[in-house]
C-alpha positions in Angstrom: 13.6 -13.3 -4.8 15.5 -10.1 -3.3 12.1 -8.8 -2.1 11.5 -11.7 -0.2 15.0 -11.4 1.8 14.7 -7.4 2.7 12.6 -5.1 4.5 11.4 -7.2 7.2 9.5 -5.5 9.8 7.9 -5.8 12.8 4.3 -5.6 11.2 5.2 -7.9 8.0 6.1 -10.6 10.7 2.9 -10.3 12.3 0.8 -10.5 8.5 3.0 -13.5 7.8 2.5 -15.2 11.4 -1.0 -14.5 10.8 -1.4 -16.2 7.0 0.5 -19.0 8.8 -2.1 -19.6 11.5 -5.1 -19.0 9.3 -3.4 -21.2 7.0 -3.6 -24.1 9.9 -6.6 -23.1 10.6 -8.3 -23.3 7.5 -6.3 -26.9 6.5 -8.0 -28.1 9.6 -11.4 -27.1 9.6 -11.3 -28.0 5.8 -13.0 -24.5 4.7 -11.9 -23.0 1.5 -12.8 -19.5 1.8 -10.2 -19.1 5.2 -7.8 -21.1 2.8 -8.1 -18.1 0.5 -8.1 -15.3 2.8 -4.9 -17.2 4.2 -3.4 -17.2 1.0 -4.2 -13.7 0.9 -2.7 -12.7 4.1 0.7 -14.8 3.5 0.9 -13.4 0.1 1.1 -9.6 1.2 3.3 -10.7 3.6 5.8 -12.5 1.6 5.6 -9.9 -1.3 5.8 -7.2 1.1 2.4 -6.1 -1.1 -0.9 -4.5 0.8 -3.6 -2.3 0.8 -1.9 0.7 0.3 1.1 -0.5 2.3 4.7 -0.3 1.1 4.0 2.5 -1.4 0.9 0.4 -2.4 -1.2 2.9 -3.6 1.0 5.9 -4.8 -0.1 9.5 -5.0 0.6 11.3 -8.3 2.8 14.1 -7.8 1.9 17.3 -9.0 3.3 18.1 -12.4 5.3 21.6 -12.3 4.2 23.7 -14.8 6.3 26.6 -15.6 3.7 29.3 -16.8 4.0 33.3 -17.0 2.6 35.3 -14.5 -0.4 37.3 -16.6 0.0 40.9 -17.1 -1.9 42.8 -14.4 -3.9 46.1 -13.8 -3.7 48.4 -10.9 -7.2 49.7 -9.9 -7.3 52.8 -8.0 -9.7 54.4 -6.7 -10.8 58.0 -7.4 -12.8 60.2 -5.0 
C-alpha cells in the first residue's frame, strides 16, 4: 500500500493517465485485447513496476574476489 503513496513522478503520471484512457477506450469500443494492454499500462503505473524501470531489471554486481597477484619473471634480453 506504501508503494502506491510514494515516488510519484512526472512519467508514472503520464503511464497511469494513459492506462486510464486506454482503459475508456477499450470499455467503449468493447475490445478485450486494449482492456488488457490497459490493465497492463495502469498496473506498471500503480505498482511503480516496468520494463526495466524503477530498478526493474537489475545488473548483477561484480563479485570482489580477493586473489594473489601470481609470482612473476623478469625477461631480459641479452645481446
Amino acid at each position: 500500500m506504501k508503494r502506491l503513496l510514494i515516488g510519484w513522478n512526472a512519467f508514472r503520471i503520464i503511464r497511469l493517465l494513459i492506462g486510464i484512457a486506454a482503459l475508456v477506450q477499450g470499455i467503449i469500443q468493447k475490445e478485450g485485447l486494449v482492456l488488457v494492454a490497459a490493465s497492463w499500462i495502469l498496473f506498471g503505473a500503480l505498482s511503480n513496476k516496468g520494463c526495466c524501470g524503477s530498478a526493474g531489471c537489475p545488473v548483477p554486481r561484480p563479485i570482489n574476489k580477493t586473489s594473489e597477484v601470481p609470482a612473476y619473471e623478469e625477461v631480459t634480453v641479452s645481446k
